[in-house]
Short mmCIF file of the C-alpha atoms (twelve columns), coordinates in Angstrom:
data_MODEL
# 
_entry.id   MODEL 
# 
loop_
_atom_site.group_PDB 
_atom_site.id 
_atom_site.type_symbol 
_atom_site.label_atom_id 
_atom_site.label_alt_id 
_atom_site.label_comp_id 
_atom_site.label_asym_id 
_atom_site.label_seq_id 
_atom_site.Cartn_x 
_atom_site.Cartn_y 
_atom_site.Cartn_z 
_atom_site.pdbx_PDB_model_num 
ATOM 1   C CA . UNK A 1   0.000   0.000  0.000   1 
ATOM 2   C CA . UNK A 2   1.256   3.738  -0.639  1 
ATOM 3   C CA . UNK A 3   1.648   5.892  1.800   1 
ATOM 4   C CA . UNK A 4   -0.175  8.760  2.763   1 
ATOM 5   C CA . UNK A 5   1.069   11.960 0.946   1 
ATOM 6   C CA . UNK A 6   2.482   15.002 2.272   1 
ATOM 7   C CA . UNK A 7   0.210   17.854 3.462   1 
ATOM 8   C CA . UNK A 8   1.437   20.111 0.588   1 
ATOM 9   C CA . UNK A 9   -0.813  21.738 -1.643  1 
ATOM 10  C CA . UNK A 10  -2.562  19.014 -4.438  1 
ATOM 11  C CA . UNK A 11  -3.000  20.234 -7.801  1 
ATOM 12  C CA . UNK A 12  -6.882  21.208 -8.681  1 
ATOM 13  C CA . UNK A 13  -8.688  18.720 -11.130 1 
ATOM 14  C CA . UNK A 14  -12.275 20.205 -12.258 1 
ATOM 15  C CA . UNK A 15  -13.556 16.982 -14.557 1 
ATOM 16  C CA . UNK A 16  -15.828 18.904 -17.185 1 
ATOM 17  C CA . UNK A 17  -15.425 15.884 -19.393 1 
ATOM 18  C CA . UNK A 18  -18.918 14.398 -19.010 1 
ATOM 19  C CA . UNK A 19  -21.464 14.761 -22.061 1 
ATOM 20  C CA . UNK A 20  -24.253 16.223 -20.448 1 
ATOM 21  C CA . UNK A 21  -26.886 13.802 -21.775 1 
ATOM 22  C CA . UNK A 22  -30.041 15.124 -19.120 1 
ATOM 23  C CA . UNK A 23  -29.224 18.367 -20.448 1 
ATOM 24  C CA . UNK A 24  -29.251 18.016 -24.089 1 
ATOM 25  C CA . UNK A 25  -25.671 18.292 -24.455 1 
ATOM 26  C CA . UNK A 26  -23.190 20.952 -24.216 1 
ATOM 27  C CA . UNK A 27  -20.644 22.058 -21.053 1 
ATOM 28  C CA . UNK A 28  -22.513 21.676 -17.690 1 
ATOM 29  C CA . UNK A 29  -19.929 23.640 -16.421 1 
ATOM 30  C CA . UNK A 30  -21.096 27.132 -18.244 1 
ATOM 31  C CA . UNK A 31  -24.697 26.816 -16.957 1 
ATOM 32  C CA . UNK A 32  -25.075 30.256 -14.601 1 
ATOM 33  C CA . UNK A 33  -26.519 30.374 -11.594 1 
ATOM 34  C CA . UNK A 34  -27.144 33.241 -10.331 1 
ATOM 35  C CA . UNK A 35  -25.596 35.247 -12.224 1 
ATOM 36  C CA . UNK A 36  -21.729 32.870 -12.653 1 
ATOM 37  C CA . UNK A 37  -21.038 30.186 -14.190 1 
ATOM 38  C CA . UNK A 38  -20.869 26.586 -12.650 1 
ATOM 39  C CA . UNK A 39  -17.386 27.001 -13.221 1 
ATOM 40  C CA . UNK A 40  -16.568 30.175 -12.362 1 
ATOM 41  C CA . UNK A 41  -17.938 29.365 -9.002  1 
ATOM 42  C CA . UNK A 42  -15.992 25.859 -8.851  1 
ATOM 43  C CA . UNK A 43  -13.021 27.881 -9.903  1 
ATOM 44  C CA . UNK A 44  -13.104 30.556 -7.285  1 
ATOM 45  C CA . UNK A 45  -13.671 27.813 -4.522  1 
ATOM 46  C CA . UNK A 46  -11.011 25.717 -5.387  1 
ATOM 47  C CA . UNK A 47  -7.947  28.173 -6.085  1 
ATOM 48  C CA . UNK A 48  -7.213  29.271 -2.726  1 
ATOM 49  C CA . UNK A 49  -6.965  25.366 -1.917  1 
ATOM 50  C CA . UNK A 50  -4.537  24.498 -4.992  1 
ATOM 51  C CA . UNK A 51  -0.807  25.565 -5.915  1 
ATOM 52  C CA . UNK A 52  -2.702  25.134 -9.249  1 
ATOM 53  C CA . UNK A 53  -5.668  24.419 -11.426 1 
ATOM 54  C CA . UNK A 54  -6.713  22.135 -14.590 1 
ATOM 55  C CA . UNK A 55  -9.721  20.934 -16.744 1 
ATOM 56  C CA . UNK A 56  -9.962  17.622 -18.245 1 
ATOM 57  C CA . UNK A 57  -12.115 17.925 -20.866 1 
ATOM 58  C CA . UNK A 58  -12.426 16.389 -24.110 1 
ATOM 59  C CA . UNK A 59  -13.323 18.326 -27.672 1 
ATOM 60  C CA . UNK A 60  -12.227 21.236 -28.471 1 
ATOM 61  C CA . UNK A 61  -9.968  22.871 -25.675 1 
ATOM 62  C CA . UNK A 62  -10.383 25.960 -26.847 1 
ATOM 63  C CA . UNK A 63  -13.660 26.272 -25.498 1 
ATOM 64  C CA . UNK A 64  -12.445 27.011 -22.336 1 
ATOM 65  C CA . UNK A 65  -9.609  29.320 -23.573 1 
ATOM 66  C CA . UNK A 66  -10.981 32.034 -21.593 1 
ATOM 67  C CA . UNK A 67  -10.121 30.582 -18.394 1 
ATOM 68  C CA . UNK A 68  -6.563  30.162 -19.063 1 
ATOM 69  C CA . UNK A 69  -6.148  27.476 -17.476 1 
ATOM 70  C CA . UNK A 70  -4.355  24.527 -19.032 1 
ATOM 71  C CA . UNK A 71  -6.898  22.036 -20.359 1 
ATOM 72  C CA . UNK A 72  -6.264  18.420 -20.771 1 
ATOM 73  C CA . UNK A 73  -7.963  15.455 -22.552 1 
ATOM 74  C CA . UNK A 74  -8.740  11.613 -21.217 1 
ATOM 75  C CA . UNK A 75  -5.620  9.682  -22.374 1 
ATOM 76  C CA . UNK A 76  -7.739  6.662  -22.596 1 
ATOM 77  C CA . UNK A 77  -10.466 6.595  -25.227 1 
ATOM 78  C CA . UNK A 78  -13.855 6.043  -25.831 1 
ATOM 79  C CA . UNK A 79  -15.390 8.448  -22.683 1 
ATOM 80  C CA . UNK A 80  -13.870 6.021  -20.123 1 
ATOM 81  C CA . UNK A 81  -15.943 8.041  -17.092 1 
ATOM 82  C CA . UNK A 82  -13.918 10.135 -14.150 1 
ATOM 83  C CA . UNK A 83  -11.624 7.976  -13.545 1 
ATOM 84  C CA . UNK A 84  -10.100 8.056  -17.308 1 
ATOM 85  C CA . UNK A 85  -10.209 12.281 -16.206 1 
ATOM 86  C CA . UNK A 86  -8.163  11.547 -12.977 1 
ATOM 87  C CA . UNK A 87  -5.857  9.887  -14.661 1 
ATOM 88  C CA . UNK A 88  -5.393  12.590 -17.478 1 
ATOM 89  C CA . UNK A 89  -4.834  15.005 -13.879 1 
ATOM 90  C CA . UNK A 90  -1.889  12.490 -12.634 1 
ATOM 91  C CA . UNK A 91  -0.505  12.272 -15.466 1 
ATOM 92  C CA . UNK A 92  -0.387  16.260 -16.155 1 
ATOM 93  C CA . UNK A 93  0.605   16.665 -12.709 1 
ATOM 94  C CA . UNK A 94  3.677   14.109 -13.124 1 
ATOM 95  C CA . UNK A 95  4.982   15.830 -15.870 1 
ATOM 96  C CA . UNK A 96  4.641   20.042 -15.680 1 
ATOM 97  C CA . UNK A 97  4.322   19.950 -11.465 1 
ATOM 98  C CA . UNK A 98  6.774   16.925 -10.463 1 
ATOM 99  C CA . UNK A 99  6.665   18.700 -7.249  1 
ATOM 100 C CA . UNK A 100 3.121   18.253 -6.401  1 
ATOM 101 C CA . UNK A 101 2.270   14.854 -4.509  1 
ATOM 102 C CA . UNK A 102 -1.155  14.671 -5.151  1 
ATOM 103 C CA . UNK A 103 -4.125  16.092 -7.163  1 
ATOM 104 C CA . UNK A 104 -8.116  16.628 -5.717  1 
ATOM 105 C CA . UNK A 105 -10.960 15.861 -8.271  1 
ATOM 106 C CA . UNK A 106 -14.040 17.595 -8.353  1 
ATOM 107 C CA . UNK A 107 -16.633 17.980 -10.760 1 
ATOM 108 C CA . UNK A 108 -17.344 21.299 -13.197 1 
ATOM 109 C CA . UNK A 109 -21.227 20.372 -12.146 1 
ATOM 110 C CA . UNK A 110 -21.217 21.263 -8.403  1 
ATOM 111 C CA . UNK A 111 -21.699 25.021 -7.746  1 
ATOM 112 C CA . UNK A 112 -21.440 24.686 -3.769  1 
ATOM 113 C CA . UNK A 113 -18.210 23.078 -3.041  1 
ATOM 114 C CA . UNK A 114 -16.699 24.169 0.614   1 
ATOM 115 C CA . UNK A 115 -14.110 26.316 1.520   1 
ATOM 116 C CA . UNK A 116 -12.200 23.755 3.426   1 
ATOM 117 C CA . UNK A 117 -12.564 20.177 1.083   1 
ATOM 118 C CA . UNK A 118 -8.749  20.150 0.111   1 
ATOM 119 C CA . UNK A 119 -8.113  20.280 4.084   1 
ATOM 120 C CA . UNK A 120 -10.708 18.254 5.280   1 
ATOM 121 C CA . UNK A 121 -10.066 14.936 2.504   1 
ATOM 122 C CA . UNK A 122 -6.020  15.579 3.731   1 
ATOM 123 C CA . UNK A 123 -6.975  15.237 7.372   1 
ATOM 124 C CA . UNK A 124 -9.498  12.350 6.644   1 
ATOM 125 C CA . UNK A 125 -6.744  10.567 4.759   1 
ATOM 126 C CA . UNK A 126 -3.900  11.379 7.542   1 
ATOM 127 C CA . UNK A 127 -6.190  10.229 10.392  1 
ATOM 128 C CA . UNK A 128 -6.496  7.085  8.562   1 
ATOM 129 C CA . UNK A 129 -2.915  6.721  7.015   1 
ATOM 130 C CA . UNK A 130 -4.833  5.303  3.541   1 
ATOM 131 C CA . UNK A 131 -3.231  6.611  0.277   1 
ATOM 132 C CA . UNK A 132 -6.749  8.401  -1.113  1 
ATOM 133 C CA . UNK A 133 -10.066 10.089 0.415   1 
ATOM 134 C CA . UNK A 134 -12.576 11.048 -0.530  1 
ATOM 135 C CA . UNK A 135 -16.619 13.089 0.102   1 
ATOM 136 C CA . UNK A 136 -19.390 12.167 1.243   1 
ATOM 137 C CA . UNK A 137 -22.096 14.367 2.741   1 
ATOM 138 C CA . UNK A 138 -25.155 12.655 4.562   1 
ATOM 139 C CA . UNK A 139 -25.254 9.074  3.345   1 
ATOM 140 C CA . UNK A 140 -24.118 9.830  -0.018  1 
ATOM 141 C CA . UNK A 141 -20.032 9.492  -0.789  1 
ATOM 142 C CA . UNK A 142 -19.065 11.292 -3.851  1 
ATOM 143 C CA . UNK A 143 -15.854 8.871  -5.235  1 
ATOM 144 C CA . UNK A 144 -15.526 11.649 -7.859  1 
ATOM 145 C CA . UNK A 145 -14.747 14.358 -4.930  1 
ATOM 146 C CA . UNK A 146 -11.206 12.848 -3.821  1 
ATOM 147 C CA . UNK A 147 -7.409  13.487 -3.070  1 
ATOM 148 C CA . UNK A 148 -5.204  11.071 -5.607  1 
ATOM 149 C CA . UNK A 149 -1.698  10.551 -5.117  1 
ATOM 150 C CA . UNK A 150 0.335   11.228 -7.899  1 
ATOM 151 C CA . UNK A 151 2.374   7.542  -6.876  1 
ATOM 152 C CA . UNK A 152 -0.335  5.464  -7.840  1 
ATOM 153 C CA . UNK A 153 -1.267  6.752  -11.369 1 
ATOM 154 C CA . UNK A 154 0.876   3.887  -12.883 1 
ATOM 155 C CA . UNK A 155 -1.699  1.548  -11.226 1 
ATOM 156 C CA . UNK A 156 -4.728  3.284  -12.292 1 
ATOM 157 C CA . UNK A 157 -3.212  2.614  -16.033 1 
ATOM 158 C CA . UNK A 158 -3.088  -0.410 -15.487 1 
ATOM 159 C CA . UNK A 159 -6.477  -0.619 -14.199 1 
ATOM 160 C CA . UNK A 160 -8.088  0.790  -16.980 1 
ATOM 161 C CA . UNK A 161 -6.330  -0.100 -19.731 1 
ATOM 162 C CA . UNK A 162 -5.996  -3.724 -18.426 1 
ATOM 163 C CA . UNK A 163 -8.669  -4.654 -17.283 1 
ATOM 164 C CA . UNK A 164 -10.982 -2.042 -18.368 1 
ATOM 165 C CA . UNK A 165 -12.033 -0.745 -14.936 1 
ATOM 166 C CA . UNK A 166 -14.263 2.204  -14.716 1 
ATOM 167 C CA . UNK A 167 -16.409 2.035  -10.974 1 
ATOM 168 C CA . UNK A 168 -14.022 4.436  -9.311  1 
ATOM 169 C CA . UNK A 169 -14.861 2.437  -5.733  1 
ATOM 170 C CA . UNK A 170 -13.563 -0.989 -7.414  1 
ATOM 171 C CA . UNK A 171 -10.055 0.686  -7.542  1 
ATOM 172 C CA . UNK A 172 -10.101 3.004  -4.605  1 
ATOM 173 C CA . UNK A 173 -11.249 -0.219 -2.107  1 
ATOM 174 C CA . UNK A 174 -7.678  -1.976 -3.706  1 
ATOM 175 C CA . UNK A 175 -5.537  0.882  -1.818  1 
ATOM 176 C CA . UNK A 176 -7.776  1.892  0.885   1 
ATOM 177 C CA . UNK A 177 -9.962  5.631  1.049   1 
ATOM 178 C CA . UNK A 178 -10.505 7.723  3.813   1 
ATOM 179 C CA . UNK A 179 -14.097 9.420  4.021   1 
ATOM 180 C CA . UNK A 180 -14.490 12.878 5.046   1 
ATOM 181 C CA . UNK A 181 -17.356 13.596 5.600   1 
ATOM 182 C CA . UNK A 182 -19.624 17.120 5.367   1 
ATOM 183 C CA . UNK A 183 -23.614 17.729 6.377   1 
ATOM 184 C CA . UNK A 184 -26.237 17.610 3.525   1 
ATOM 185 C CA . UNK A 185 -28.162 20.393 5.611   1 
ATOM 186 C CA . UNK A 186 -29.161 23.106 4.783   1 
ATOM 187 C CA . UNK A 187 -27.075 22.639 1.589   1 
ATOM 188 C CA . UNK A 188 -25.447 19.903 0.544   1 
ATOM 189 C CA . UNK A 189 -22.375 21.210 -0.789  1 
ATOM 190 C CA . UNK A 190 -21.997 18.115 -3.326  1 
ATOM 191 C CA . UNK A 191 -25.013 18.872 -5.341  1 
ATOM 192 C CA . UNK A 192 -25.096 18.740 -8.895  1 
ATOM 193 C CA . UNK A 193 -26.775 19.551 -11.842 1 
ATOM 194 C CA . UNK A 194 -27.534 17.399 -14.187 1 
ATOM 195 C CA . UNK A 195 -30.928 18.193 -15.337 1 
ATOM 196 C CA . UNK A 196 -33.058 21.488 -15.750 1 
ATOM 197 C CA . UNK A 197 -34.525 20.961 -12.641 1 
ATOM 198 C CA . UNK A 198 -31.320 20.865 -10.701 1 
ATOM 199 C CA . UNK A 199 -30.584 24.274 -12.086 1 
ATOM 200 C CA . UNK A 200 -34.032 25.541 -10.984 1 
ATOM 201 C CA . UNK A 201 -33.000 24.197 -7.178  1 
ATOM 202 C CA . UNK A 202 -29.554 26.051 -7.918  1 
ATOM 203 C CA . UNK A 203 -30.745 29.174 -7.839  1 
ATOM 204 C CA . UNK A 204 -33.219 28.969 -5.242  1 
ATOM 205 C CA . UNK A 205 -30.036 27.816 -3.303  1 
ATOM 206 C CA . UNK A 206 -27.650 30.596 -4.234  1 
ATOM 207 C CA . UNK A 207 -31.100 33.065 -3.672  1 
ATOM 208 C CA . UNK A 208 -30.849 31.727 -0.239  1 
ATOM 209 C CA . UNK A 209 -27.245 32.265 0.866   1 
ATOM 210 C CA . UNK A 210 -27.216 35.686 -0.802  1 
ATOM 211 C CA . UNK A 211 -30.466 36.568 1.951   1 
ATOM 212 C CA . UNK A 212 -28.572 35.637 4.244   1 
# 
């Protein structure tokens, strides 16, 4: 088993690779609410957490030129789900930030991620000296919300490309994953939108806080 990582800053992994089927298509991650993008608001949550920030996405990457952030595509084909994404991240990582032991995964869909999930996941994953961690908030875990060590992407190859691997908990269970856990009420801050209706609850939710 790998050891935990160091408590240094992870590199940021928003996965904005998904095709958006319940919504007819497009980037998830440039539906507004309230006023900002999905992304915008994932962004400006998850800098202050990160020595720095990508986007897996596939297509064009110059759809998200205007975030100038580097943008990187699944190395794996055929829309091999997140964990094809994290991969893409470790990978990334290894080569332009060798320095950087690990990378946290969230998804370009959730537009109320906390302030303190980069800390939280480490401390999760420390208390329980496992090599990954990862959400959950109520009963629900969110695999896709996690801390990856950079050490194990070699392995995660292997697991996809192998033996064509794709639940994200299949691989995780192999090397052990801390759960950190957050409340669901009043907002869970894992929600995500996936349909029009989950925008609709969106901005009643961001109506709220901004009452407040």
């Amino acid at each position: 088993m790998t050891k935990a990582s160091s408590g240094a800053a992870p590199l940021g992994l928003v996965l904005a690779g998904g095709l958006a089927r319940r919504m007819g298509g497009g980037d998830k991650a440039r539906i507004r609410v309230a006023g900002k993008t999905i992304l915008e608001r994932v962004l400006a949550c998850l800098k202050p957490q990160c020595a720095a920030v990508i986007l897996n996405a596939n297509g064009d990457p110059a759809r998200f030129a205007d975030t100038g952030l580097p943008v990187v595509a699944d190395s794996v084909p055929g829309f091999a789900g997140p964990l094809a994404g994290i991969l893409a991240g470790l990978d990334w990582a290894a080569v332009h930030r060798p320095a950087i032991a690990d990378i946290v995964s969230v998804p370009g869909d959730c537009p109320f991620l906390p302030g303190d999930l980069v800390a939280r996941l480490a401390a999760a994953r420390a208390a329980a000296s496992v090599p990954l961690a990862c959400a959950r908030s109520g009963d629900w875990r969110h695999p896709v919300v996690g801390l990856w060590p950079v050490a194990l992407r070699e392995d995660l190859r292997k697991a996809l490309v192998e033996t064509d691997m794709r639940k994200i908990e299949a691989w995780t269970g192999r090397h052990g994953v801390a759960i950190a856990d957050w409340p669901a009420t009043p907002v869970d801050p894992f929600i995500n939108v996936n349909t029009p209706a989950d925008v609709a609850e969106a901005e009643r939710i961001a109506a709220q806080q901004c009452d407040v």
